[in-house]
C-alpha positions in Angstrom: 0.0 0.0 0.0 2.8 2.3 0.7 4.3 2.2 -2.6 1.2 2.4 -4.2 0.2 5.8 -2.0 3.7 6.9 -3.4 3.3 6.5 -6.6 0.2 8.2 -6.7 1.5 10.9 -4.9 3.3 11.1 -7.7 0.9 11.0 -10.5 -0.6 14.0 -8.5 2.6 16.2 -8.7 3.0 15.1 -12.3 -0.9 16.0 -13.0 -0.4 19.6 -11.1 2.6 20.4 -13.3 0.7 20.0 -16.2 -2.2 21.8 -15.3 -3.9 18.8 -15.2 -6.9 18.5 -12.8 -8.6 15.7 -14.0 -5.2 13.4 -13.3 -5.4 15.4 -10.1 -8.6 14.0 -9.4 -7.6 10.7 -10.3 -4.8 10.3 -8.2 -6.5 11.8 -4.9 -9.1 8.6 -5.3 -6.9 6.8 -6.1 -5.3 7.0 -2.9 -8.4 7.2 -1.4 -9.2 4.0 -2.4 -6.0 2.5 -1.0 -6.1 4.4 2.0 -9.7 2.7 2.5 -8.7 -1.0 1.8 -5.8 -0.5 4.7 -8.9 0.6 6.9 -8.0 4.2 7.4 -11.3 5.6 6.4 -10.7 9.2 7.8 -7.4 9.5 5.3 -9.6 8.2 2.7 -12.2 11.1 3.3 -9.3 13.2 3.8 -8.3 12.4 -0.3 -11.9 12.8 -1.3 -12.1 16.1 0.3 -8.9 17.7 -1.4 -10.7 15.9 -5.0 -13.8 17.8 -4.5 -12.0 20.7 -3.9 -10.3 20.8 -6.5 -13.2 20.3 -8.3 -15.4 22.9 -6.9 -12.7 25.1 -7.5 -11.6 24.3 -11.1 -14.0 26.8 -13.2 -12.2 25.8 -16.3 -12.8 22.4 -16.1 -16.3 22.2 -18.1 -18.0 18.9 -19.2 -18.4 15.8 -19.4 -15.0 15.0 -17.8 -16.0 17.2 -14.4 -19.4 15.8 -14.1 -17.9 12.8 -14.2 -15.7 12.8 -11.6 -17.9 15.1 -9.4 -20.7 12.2 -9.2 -17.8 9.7 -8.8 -16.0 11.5 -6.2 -19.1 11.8 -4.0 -20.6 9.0 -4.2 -17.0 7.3 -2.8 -17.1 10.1 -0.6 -20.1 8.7 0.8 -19.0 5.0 0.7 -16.2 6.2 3.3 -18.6 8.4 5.3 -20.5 5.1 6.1 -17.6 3.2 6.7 -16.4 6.0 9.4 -20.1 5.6 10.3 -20.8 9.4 9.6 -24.3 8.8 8.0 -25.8 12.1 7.6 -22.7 13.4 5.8 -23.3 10.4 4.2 -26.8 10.1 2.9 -25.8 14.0 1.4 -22.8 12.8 -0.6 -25.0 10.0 -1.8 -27.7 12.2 -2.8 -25.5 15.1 -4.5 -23.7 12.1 -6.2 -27.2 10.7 -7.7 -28.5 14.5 -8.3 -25.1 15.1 -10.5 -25.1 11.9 -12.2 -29.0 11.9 -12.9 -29.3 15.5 -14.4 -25.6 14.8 -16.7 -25.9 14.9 -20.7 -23.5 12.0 -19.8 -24.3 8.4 -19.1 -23.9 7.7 -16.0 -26.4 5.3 -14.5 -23.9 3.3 -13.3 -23.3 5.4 -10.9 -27.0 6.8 -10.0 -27.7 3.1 -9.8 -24.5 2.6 -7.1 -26.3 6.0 -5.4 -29.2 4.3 -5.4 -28.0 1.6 -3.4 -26.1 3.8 -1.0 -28.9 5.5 -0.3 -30.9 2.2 0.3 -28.2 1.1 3.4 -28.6 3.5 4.5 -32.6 3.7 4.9 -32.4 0.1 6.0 -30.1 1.2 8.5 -33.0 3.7 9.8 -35.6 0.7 9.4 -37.3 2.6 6.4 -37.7 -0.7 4.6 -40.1 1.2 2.1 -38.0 3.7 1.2 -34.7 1.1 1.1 -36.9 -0.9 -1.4 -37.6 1.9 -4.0 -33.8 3.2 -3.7 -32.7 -0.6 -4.4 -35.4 -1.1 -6.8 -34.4 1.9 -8.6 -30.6 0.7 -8.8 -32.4 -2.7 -10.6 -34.2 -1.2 -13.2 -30.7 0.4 -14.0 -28.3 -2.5 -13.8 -30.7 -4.0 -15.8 -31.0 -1.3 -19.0 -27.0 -1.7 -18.7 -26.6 -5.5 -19.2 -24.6 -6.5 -16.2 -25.7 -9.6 -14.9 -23.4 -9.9 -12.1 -24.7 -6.3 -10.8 -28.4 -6.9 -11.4 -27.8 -10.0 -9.2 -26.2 -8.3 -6.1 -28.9 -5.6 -6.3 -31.6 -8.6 -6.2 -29.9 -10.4 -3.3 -30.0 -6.9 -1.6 -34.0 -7.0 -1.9 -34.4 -10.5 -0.9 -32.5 -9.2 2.7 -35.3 -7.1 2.4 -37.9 -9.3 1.9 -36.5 -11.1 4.4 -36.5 -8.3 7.1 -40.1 -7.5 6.0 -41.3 -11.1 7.0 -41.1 -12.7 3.8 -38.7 -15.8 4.6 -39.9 -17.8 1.6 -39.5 -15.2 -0.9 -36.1 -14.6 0.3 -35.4 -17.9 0.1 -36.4 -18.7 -3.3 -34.4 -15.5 -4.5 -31.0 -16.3 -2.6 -31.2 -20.0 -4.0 -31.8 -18.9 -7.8 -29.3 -16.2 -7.0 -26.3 -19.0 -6.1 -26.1 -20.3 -9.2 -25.8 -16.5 -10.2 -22.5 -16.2 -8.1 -21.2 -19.7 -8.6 -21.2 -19.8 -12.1 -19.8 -16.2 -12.3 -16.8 -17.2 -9.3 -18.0 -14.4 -7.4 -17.3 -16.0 -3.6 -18.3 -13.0 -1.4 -21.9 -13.2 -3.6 -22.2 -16.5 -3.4 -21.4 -16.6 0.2 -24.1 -13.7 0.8 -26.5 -16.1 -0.9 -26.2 -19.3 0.8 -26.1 -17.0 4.2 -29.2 -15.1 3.7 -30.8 -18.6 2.7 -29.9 -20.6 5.6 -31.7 -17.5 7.7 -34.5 -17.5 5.4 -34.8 -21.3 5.6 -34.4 -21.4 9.7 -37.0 -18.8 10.0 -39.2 -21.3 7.8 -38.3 -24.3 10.5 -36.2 -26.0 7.7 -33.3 -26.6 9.6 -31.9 -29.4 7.5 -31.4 -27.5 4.5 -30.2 -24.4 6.5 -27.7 -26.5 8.1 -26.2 -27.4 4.4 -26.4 -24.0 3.9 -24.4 -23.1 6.4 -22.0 -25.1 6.5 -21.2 -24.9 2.3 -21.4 -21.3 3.5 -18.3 -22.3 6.5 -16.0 -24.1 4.0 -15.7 -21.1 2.0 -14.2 -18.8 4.9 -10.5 -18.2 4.7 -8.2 -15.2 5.3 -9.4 -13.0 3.1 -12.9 -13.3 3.7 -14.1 -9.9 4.5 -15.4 -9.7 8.6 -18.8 -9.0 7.9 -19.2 -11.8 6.0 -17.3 -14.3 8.7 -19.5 -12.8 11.3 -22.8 -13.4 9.1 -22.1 -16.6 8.9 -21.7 -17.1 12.6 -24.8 -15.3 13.0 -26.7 -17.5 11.1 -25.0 -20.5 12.4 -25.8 -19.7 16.2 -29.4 -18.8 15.4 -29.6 -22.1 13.7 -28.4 -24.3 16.9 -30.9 -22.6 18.7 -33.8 -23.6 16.4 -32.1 -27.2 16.1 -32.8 -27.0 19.7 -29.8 -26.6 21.9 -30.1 -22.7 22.7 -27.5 -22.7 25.3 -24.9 -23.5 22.6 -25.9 -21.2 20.2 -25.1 -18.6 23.2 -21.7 -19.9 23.8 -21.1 -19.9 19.9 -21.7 -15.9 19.8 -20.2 -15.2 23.7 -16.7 -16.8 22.2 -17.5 -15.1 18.6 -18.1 -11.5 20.6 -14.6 -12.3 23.1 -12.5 -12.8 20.2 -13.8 -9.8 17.6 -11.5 -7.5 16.7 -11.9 -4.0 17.8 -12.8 -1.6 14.6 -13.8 2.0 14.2 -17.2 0.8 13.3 -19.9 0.0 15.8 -22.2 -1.9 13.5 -20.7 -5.5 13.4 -20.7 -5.0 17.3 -24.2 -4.2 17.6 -25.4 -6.8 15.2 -23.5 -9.8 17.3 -24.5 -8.2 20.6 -28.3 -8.3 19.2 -28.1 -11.7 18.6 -26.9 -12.6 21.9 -29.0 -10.9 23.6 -32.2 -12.0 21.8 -30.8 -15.9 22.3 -30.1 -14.9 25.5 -33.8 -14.1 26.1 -35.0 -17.1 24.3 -33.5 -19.4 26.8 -32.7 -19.5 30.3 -30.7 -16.2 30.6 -33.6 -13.9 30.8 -31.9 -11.4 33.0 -28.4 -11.3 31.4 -30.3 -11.1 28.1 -32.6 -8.3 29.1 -29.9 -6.2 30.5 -27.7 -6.8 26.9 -30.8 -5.6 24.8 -30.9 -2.7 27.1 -27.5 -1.6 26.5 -27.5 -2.5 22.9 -30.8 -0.3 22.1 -29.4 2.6 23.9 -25.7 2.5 22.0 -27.6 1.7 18.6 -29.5 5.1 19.1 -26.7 6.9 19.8 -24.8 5.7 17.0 -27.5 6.3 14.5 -28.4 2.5 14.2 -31.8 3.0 14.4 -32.8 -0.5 12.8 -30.8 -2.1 14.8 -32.2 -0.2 18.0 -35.7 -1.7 16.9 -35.6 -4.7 16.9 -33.2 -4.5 20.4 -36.9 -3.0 21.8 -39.0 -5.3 19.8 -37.1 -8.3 21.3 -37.7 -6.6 24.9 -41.5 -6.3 24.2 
């Protein structure tokens, strides 16, 4: 990463030279983007910030060329903003990204469709299903006019989680299962992981446990090193709330108490949240009523604060 931040650095100084803002531009996402995959989100806003800038300062830079790397520029701006968990910054870079890129002479529904589905986390985040739904929706209709297959099927995987949150288990389980094939065929692991995780939750909320338990564990033999953490985590998720339907809930709780002892500390709060739900709520369901209780408490009360409001929900719909 170092010599790639470098050498960037570098392409800016070149690009300035020349009076070039566009390479400018390029470079400071550039290093945005590797700032980001070495999980130093605040450089990586940092980068964006000096693009826009530059940017909102370059009157002479006209066109297609600007619009396109405005709409670009904030729509990673607001990918970062989420990751630094920022999400009213956030939901405005998304939205000036999809305003730029929907009113441009240029084609850019790529990019109103990515928007799109910025805008939908972050709804679902707020436990506006409805409005998650149309953004996501939106983002279909797109991928779909562009003929990408691989897109159209991680936007439809991102509506079965919805259907899914909405109630609909057997919908979302149809979808994910078409949806495998999807990924498999196209050697997309992270997809196809997604797929057979949001399955085996579908499926265990349907009582199917036998199929959710192959599920689960073709979803565990794919985990390796560089699986990213949200996806590990899903996984054990879905494999502690299926122990506790296959009827041994007191394992399922040691499964997520040893999963929540040995997380990592991150910036972001979400992952947290989302095991400490879990463990809470299987807490409840058995014979640690108290303990569960008081985690549900404390997990509604830091989800509020942190702008989880989804997540702070269902911690008071589990209390109920």
């Amino acid at each position: 990463p170092e010599r790639g931040l470098d050498a960037f650095a570098k392409a800016f100084d070149l690009a300035e030279e020349l009076g070039d803002r566009t390479g400018q531009v390029q470079a400071l996402r550039a290093r945005s983007d590797l700032f980001l995959r070495g999980g130093d989100a605040r450089a990586a806003e940092g980068e964006l910030r000096r693009a826009g800038q530059l940017l909102d300062g370059a009157g002479e830079l006209t066109g297609s060329a600007a619009v396109e790397q405005s709409a670009r520029v904030q729509l990673e701006l607001g990918s970062v903003l989420v990751a630094r968990e920022r999400f009213g910054p956030a939901q405005a870079a998304y939205q000036r990204s999809l305003d730029i890129a929907r009113d441009s002479a240029v084609d850019l529904r790529g990019t109103v469709a990515a928007a799109h589905a910025g805008l939908a986390e972050l709804a679902l985040q707020e436990g506006e299903l409805g409005t998650a739904r149309e953004h996501q929706e939106a983002a279909l209709a797109l991928r779909r006019e562009l003929g990408a297959p691989l897109e159209v099927a991680r936007v439809r995987l991102a509506l079965a989680s919805l259907d899914l949150a909405a109630g609909k288990a057997e919908a979302a389980a149809e979808t994910a299962a078409e949806l495998e094939s999807v990924f498999l065929e196209a050697s997309d692991s992270p997809g196809l992981l997604a797929a057979r995780v949001l399955r085996a939750r579908a499926l265990t909320g349907l009582g199917e446990t036998l199929e959710a338990r192959r599920e689960v564990s073709a979803a565990a033999s794919m985990l390796g090193t560089g699986t990213p953490p949200e996806l590990g985590l899903a996984v054990s998720l879905a494999d502690a709330r299926l122990v506790a339907a296959e009827g041994d809930p007191r394992r399922a709780v040691r499964i997520l108490q040893q999963q929540l002892a040995e997380s990592v500390t991150t910036e972001r709060m979400g992952p947290s949240l989302e095991l400490r739900l879990a463990l809470g709520e299987l807490e409840l369901a058995g014979d640690l009523e108290a303990a569960g209780r008081s985690r549900l408490r404390s997990v509604r009360e830091d989800a509020a604060a942190a702008g989880y409001l989804w997540i702070a929900r269902r911690a008071e719909a589990a209390l109920k």
